[in-house]
N, C-alpha and C positions, 0 to 999 in steps of 0.2 A: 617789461616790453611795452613800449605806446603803440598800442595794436587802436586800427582805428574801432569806433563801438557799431555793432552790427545791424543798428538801427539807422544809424545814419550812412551805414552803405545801401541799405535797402532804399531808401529814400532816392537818393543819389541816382540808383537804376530805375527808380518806376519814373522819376522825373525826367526821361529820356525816352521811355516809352512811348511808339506812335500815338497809342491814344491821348496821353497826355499832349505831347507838343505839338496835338492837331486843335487844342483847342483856340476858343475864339477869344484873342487875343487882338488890337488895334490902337494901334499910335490917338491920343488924342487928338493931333491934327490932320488922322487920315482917313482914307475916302468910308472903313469899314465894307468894301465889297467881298462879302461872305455870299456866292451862289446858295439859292435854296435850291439842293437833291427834288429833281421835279415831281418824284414821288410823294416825298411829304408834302406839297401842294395839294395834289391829288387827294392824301390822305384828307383832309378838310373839306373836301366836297363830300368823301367818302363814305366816312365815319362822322364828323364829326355837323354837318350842314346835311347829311344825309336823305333826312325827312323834311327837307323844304322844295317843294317842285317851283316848277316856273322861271331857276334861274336861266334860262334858255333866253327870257322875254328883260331879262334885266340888265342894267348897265355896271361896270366896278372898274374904279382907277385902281391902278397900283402903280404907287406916287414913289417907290424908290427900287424903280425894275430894274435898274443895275446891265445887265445884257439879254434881261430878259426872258430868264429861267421858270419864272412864276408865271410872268405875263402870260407865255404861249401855254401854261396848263389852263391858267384861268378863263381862255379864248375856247378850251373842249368844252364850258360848261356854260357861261355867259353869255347870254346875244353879241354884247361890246363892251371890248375891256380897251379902257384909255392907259396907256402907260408914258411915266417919266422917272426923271431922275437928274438929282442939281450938277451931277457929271458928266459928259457925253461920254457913252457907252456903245454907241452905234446905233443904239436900239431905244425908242419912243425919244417923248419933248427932251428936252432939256429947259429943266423946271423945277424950281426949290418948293418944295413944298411947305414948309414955312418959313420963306420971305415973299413968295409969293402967294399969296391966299388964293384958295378957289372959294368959290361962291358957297354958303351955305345949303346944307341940302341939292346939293346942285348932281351928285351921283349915288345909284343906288346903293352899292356896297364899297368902301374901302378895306382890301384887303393888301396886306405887303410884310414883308421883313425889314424892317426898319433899321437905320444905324443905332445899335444898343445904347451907346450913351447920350441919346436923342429920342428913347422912344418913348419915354413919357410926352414928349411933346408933341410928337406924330399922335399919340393916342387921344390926347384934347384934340385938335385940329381934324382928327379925320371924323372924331365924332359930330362935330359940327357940318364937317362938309358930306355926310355919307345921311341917306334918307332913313335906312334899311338895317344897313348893321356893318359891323367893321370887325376884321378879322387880323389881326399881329401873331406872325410866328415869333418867340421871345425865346430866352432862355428860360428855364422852372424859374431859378431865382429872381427875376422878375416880380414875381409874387410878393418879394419881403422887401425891407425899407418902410423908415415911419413920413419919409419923404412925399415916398409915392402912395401910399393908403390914402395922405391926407388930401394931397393932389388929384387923387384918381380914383383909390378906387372905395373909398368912404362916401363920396356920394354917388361915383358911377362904376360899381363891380359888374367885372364882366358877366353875364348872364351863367356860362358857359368855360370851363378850362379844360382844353382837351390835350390830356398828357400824350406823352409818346411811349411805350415801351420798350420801343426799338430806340437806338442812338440815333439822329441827323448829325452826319458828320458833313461838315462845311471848312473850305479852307478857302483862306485871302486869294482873290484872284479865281477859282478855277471849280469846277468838279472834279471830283476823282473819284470812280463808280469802287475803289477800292480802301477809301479812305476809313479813317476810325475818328472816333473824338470821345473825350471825357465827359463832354455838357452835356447835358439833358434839356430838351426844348418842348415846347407844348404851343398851341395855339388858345390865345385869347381873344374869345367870342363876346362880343354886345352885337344883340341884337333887340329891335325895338319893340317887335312882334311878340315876345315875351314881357309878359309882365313884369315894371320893375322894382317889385317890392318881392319875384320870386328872388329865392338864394340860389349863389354862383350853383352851377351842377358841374360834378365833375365826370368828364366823357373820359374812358380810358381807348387812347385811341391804340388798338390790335397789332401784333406784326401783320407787317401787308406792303414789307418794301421789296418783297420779291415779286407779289399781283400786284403789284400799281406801277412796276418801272415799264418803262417802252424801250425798243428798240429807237437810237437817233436821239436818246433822252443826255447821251456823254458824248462830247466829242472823241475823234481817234486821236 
């Protein structure tokens, strides 16, 4: 009998699985608008920038706001958050963030979710343009490649990797306050106020996506 082999049935179903076919997946030539869940924003003020006061008196671009989902958490904790993006989204500039340079040192913090196969270079660039410290939600794997060590983070490790416990589940286009995803994501922290010969520390960042969601955070 050619019976098919019961591993490659197995296979077959978990790759049709919500969580799997929620992951973050993008055409090389397209825009990568993956909403950040405004909760895990939060979580980065929460857990992971915690014990830093003041940011009330401080300024932070977020250079690939997309429609905006990060922007308006980062405006509950910021004095002023500039927002863009090289799309028109409705929402902030419409402004490449690198083809068009901002000025060195010119805002206090860059934080954002960058387009994945781009964020090494948002990661030079915002370093330069941020006074304070720069924050990237990423994927974990993020972390590996001898690409990017040599690039990035062999002379500039982030201070700071603040994993998730919980899933960020994000899909092309939208929120879905009911979604799943297979990726595992974590925020990478440099900031300058730390010394930088300490080693990366790793923040385990808590479940905490049921106290940190708001009402009005999904559309209906």
């Amino acid at each position: 009998m050619n019976r098919q082999p019961l591993a490659t049935r197995t296979v077959r179903s978990q790759n049709t699985s919500p969580a799997v076919m929620s992951q973050r997946i993008e055409p090389a030539d397209g825009l990568d608008d993956f909403p950040t869940p405004p909760w895990a924003t939060r979580a980065l003020l929460e857990h992971v920038l915690s014990r830093q006061d003041g940011l009330s008196t401080l300024c932070c671009l977020e250079p690939a706001c997309g429609a905006g989902h990060m922007a308006r958490v980062l405006k509950e904790y910021f004095g002023e958050v500039e927002s863009a993006d090289v799309h028109d989204y409705g929402f902030g500039k419409v402004r490449d963030f690198l083809g068009s340079p901002y000025e060195s040192n010119s805002v206090d913090w860059v934080i954002t979710n960058p387009p994945f196969r781009l964020a090494d270079r948002f990661v030079l660039r915002a370093l330069d343009v941020a006074r304070q410290g720069v924050a990237v939600l990423a994927r974990t794997v993020f972390l590996e490649s001898l690409g990017r060590y040599e690039s990035i983070f062999r002379q500039s490790p982030p201070n700071i990797f603040g994993q998730f416990v919980e899933r960020v589940p994000m899909l092309r286009g939208r929120l879905d306050r009911t979604a799943s995803t297979a990726t595992g994501y974590a925020w990478f922290v440099w900031d300058r106020r730390i010394a930088s010969e300490a080693q990366t520390r790793l923040v385990w960042i808590p479940p905490c996506r049921k106290r940190l969601e708001r009402e009005g955070d999904y559309p209906n």
